[in-house]
C-alpha positions as CSV (number, residue, x, y, z in Angstrom):
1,X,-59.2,33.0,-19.5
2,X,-58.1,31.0,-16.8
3,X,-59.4,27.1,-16.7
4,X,-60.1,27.2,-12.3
5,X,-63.8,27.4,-11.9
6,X,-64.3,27.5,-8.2
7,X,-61.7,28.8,-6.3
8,X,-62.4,28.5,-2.0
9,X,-59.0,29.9,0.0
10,X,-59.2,30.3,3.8
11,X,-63.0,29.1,4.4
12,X,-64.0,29.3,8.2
13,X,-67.1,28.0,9.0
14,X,-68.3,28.3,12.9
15,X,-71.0,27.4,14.6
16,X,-71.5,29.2,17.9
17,X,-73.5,26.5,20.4
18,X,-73.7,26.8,24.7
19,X,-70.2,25.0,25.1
20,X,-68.1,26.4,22.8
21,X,-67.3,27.6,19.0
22,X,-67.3,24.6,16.6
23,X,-65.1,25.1,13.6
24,X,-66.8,22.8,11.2
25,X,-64.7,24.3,8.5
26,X,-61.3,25.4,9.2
27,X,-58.5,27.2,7.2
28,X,-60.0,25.4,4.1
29,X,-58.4,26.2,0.5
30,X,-58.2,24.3,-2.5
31,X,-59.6,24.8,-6.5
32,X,-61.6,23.2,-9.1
33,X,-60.7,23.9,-12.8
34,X,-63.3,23.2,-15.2
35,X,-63.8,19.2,-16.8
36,X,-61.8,18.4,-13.2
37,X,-62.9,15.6,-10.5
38,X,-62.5,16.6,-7.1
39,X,-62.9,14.1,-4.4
40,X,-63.3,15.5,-0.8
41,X,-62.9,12.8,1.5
42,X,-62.7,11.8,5.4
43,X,-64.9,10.0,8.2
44,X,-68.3,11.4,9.7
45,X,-68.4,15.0,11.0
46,X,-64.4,15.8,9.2
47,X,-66.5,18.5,7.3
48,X,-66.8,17.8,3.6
49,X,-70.3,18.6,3.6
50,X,-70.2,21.6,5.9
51,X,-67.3,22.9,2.9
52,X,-70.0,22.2,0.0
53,X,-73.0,23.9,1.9
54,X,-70.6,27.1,2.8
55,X,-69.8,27.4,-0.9
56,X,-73.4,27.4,-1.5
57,X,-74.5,29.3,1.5
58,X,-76.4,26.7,2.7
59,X,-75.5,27.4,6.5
60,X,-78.5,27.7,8.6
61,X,-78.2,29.4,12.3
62,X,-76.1,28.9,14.8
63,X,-74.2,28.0,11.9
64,X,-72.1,31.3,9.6
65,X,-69.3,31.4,7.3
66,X,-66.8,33.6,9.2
67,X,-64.3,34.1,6.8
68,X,-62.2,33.2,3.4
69,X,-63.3,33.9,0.2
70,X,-65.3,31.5,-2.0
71,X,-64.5,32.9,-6.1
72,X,-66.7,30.8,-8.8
73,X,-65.7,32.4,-12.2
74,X,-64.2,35.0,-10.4
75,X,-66.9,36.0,-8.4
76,X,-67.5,36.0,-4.5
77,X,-69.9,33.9,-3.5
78,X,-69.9,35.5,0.0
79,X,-70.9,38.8,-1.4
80,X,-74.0,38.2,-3.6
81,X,-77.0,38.7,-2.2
82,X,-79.7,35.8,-1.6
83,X,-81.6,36.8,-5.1
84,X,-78.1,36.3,-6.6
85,X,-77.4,33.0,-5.2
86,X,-81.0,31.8,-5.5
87,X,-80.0,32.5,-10.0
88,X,-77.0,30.1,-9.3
89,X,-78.0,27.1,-7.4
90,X,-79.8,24.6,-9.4
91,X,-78.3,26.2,-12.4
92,X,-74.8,27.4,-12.8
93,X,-74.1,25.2,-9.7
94,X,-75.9,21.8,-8.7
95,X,-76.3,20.2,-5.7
96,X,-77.1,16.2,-4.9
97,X,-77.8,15.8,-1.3
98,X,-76.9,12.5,0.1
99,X,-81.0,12.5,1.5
100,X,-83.2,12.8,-1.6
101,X,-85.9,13.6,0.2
102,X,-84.3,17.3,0.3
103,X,-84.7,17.9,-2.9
104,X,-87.8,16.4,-3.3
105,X,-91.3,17.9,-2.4
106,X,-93.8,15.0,-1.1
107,X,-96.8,16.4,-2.2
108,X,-95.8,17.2,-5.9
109,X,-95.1,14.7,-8.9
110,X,-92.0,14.3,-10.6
111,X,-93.6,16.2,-14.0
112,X,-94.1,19.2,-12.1
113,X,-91.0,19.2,-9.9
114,X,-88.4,18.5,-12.8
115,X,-90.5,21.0,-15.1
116,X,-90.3,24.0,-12.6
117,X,-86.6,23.5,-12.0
118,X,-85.9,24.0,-15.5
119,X,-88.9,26.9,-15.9
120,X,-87.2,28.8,-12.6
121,X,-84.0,29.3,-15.0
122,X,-84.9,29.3,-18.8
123,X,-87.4,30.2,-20.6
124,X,-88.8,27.4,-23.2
125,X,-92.2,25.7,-23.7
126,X,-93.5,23.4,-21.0
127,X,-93.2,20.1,-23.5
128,X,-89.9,20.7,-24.2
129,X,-89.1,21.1,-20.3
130,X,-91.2,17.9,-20.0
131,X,-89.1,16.2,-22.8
132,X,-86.0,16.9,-21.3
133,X,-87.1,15.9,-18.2
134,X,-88.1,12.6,-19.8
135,X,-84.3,12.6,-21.0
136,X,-83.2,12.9,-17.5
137,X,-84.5,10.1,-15.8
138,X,-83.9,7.7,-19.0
139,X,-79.8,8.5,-18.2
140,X,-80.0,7.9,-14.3
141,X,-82.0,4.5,-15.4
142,X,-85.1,4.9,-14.6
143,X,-87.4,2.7,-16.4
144,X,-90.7,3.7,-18.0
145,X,-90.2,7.8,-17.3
146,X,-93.7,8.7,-18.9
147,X,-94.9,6.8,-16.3
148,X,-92.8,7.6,-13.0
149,X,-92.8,11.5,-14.3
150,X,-96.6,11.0,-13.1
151,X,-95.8,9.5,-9.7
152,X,-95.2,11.1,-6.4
153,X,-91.7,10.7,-4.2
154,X,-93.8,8.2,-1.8
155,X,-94.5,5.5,-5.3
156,X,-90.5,5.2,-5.2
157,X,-88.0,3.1,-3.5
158,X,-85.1,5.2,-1.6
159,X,-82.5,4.4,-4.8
160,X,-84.9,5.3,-7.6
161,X,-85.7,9.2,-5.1
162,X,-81.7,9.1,-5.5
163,X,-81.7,8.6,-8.3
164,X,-84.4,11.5,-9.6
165,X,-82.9,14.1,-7.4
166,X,-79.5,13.1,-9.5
167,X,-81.6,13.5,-12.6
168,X,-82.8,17.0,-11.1
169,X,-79.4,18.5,-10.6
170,X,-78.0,17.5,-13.9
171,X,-81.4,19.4,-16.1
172,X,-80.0,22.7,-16.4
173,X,-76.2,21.8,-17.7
174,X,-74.2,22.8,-14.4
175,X,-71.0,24.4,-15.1
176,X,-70.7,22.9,-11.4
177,X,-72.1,20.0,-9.3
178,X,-71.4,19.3,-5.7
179,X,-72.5,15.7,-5.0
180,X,-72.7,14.2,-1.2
181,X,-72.3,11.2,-1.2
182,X,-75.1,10.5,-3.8
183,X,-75.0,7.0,-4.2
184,X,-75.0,5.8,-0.9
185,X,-78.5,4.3,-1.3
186,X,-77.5,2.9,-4.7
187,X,-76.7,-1.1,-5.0
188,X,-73.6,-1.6,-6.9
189,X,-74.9,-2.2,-10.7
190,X,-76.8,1.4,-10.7
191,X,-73.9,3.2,-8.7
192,X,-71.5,2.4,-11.5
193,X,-74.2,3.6,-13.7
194,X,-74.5,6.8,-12.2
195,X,-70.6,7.3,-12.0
196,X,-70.2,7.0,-15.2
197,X,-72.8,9.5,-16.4
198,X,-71.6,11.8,-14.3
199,X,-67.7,11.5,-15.9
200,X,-69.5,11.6,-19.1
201,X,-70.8,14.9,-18.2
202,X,-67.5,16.1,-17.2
203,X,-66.1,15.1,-20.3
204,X,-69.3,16.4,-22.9
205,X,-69.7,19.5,-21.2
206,X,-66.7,20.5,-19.4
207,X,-68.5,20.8,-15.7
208,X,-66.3,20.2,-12.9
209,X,-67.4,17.7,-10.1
210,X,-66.9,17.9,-6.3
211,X,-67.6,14.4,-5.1
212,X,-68.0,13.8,-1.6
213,X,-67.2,10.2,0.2
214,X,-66.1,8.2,2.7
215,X,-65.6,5.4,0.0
216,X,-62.3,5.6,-1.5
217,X,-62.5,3.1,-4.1
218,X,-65.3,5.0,-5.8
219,X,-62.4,8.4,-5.5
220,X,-60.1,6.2,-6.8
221,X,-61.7,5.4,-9.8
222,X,-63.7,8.8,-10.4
223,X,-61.8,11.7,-9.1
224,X,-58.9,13.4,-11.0
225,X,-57.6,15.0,-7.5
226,X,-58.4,14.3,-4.0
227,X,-58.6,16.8,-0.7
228,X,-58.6,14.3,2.9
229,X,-60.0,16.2,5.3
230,X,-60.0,15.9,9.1
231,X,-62.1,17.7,12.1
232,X,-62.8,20.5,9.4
233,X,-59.1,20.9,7.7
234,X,-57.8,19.4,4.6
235,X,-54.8,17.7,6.3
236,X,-53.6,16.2,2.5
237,X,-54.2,16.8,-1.4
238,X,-53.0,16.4,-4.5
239,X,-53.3,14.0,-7.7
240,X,-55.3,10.6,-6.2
241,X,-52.8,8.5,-8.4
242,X,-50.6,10.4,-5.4
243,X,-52.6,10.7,-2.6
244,X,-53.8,7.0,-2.5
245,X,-50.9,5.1,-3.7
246,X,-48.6,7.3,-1.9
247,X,-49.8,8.6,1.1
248,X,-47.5,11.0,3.1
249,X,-50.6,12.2,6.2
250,X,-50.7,9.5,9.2
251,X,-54.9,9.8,8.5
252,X,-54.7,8.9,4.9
253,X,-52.6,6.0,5.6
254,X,-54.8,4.7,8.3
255,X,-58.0,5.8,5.7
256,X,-56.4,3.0,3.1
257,X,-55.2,0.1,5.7
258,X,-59.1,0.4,6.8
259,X,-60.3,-0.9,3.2
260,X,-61.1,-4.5,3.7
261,X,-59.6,-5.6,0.4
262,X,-55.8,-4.6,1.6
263,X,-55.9,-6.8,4.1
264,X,-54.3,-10.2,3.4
265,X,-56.9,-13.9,3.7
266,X,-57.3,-13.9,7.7
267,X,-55.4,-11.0,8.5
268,X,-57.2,-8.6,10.9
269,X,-58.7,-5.9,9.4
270,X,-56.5,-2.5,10.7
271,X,-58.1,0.8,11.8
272,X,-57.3,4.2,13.4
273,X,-57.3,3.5,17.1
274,X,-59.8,6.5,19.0
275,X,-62.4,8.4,17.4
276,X,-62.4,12.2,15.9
277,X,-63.0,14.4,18.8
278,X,-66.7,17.0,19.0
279,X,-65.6,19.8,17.3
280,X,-66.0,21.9,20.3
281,X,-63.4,19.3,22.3
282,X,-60.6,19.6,19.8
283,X,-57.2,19.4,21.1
284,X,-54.6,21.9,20.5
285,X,-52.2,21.7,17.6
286,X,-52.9,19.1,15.1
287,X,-56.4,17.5,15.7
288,X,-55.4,13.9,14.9
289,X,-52.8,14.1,17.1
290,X,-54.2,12.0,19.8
291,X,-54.7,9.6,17.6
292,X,-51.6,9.5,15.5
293,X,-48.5,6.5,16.2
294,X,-46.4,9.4,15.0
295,X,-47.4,12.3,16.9
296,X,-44.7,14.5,19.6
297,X,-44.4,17.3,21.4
298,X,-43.6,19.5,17.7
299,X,-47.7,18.6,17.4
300,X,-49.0,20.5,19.9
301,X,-48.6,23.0,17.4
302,X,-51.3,23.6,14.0
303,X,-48.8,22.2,11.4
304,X,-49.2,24.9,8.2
305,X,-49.9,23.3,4.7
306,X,-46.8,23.0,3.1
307,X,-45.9,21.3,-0.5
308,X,-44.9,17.8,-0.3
309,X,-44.3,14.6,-2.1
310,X,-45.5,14.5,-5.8
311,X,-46.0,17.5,-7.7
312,X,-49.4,19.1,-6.5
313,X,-49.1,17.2,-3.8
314,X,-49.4,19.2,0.0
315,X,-50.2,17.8,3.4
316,X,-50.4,19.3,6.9
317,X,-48.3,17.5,9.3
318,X,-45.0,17.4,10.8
319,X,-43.6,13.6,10.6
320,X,-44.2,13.3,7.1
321,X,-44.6,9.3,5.8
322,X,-41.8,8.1,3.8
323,X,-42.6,7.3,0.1
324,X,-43.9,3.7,0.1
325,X,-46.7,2.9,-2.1
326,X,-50.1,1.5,-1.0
C-alpha cells in the first residue's frame, strides 16, 4: 500500500463576484504521505487557506471548487456526498482554524463540546470520552482541566480558546490535520509547546500534518517539506532543507531576506517592493511578475512547474536563481 495519504493535483478554486472570477486556488498539486510535515506558506490572501478548506469542502458561495481532484486514501474528496464528508472531518481529517472561536460554541462548556466530538464518531461511555478529554487539554497545557472542562469559551483568554480548539482536533487520532496558522495567538513558551506535541503525534501515530504560515522559522524547524505559494499557485516546493537554504523562486528569496534575523546589526531590513495584486486584478503570465527584479518579456507567459534544483525540488518560474545558499 502506498505511503501518500492526501493526494490534491490540479485544484481550482473560483469565486465568481460582480468584477470578475477570483482564482483563489489555481493549478494547485502536491501530496502528503503519511508521518510527513507539510508546510504551505506565502503572504495574506496567496491561498494556503482557501487550498485546506477546498480539501475539506469548506467553500461557502460565491465560492466552488471548479476542478482537480482531491484523493485522501485513494478516495475523492469531491465526490462524496455531504453525509460522507460530515464522517471524515473531525475524525479521519482535523482541522485547527487560525480563529478558535470557529470551533468553539459560546453557549456550551468545554465538557460537553469535547465529549460530543468524540460521541459524533465512536461509540464508548461518556466518562471515558470525558477522560480523554481531560487528557487533551493536560497535553496542549492547560492547567487544572477538571476545572476549565466546566467553563465556557468566554472564562478563557484568546491563547488558552487556541489552545482547546487544538486539543479538540487532536481527540479522535487524525490520520490528517490541517492547521492554519494555529498558534498565532500563542506567546513563544506555549507555541513551542504546541509544536512539539504535534511532531510527537506525527511520529506516535503516523498522521500527516499540513501546517499553514506566514512564519518561516516555525516551517523551518517543523515541516519535513514546504509548498510557497503565491496569488493562489504554488510557485516553489520541495525538501525545506532545500527550499529555504536554497531558494531558486524570486518570491522565496524575497520571503527569507524579509526575516529580521538575516539582516546584519543596522542594516535595513529588505522586502518585496509592491504588494500581491486582488485576485480579480491579476496580471497576465506569472502573477509576481510586477514585482519581480528578474521579470521579462518570456513572463508574460504562466511559467509551467517544472523540476528544478534539489531532488524533489520544483518551481514555477522562468529566471531561475542560481544555487547560493541562504
Amino acid at each position: 500500500m502506498t505511503d501518500v495519504l492526501l493526494s490534491v493535483a490540479g485544484l481550482n478554486t473560483h469565486f465568481l463576484t460582480r468584477v470578475g472570477v477570483a482564482k483563489a486556488v489555481d493549478d494547485v498539486s502536491f501530496s502528503v504521505r503519511r508521518g510527513e510535515v507539510v508546510g504551505l506558506v506565502g503572504e495574506s490572501g496567496s491561498g494556503k487557506s482557501m487550498t485546506a478548506y477546498s480539501i475539506l469542502g469548506l467553500v461557502d458561495p460565491p465560492g466552488r471548487v471548479v476542478g482537480g481532484q482531491i484523493l485522501f486514501e485513494g478516495r475523492d474528496l469531491a465526490a462524496l456526498s455531504a453525509e460522507e464528508m460530515r464522517q471524515l472531518r473531525g475524525n479521519r481529517i482535523a482541522m485547527i482554524f487560525q480563529d478558535p472561536m470557529v470551533t468553539l460554541n459560546p453557549v456550551l462548556r468545554i465538557d460537553t463540546q469535547m465529549v460530543e466530538a468524540i460521541l459524533a464518531h465512536e461509540t464508548v461511555s461518556r466518562a471515558a470520552a470525558l477522560e480523554r478529554a481531560r487528557e487533551a487539554l493536560g497535553k496542549v497545557g492547560i492547567p487544572s482541566p477538571d476545572e476549565r472542562l466546566r467553563a465556557y469559551p468566554h472564562q478563557f483568554s484568546g491563547g488558552m480558546r487556541q489552545r482547546v480548539a487544538i486539543a479538540i482536533a487532536l481527540l479522535n487520532r487524525p490520520d490528517l490535520v490541517i492547521a492554519d496558522e494555529p498558534t498565532t495567538a500563542l506567546d513563544a513558551t506555549i507555541q513551542g509547546q504546541i509544536l512539539y506535541e504535534m511532531q510527537k503525534l506525527t511520529r506516535e501515530s503516523n498522521a500527516a500534518l499540513i501546517w499553514i504560515t506566514h512564519d518561516l522559522s516555525v516551517i523551518s524547524g517543523l515541516a519535513d517539506r514546504v509548498c510557497v505559494m503565491y496569488a493562489g499557485r504554488i510557485v516553489e516546493q520541495g525538501a525545506t532543507i532545500d527550499v529555504l537554504n536554497v531558494p531558486r523562486h524570486p518570491y522565496t528569496r524575497g520571503l527569507l531576506d524579509s526575516i529580521p534575523g538575516n539582516a546584519a546589526p543596522g542594516e535595513r531590513l529588505k522586502q518585496i517592493q509592491g504588494m500581491m495584486p486582488p485576485l480579480t486584478e491579476l496580471p497576465s503570465g506569472c502573477a509576481f511578475r510586477p514585482r519581480c527584479p528578474y521579470a521579462s518579456g518570456e513572463c508574460e507567459e504562466i511559467p509551467e512547474t517544472r523540476p528544478y534544483g534539489a531532488v524533489g525540488q520544483s518551481i514555477r518560474c522562468f529566471h531561475p536563481l542560481p544555487a547560493t545558499t541562504s
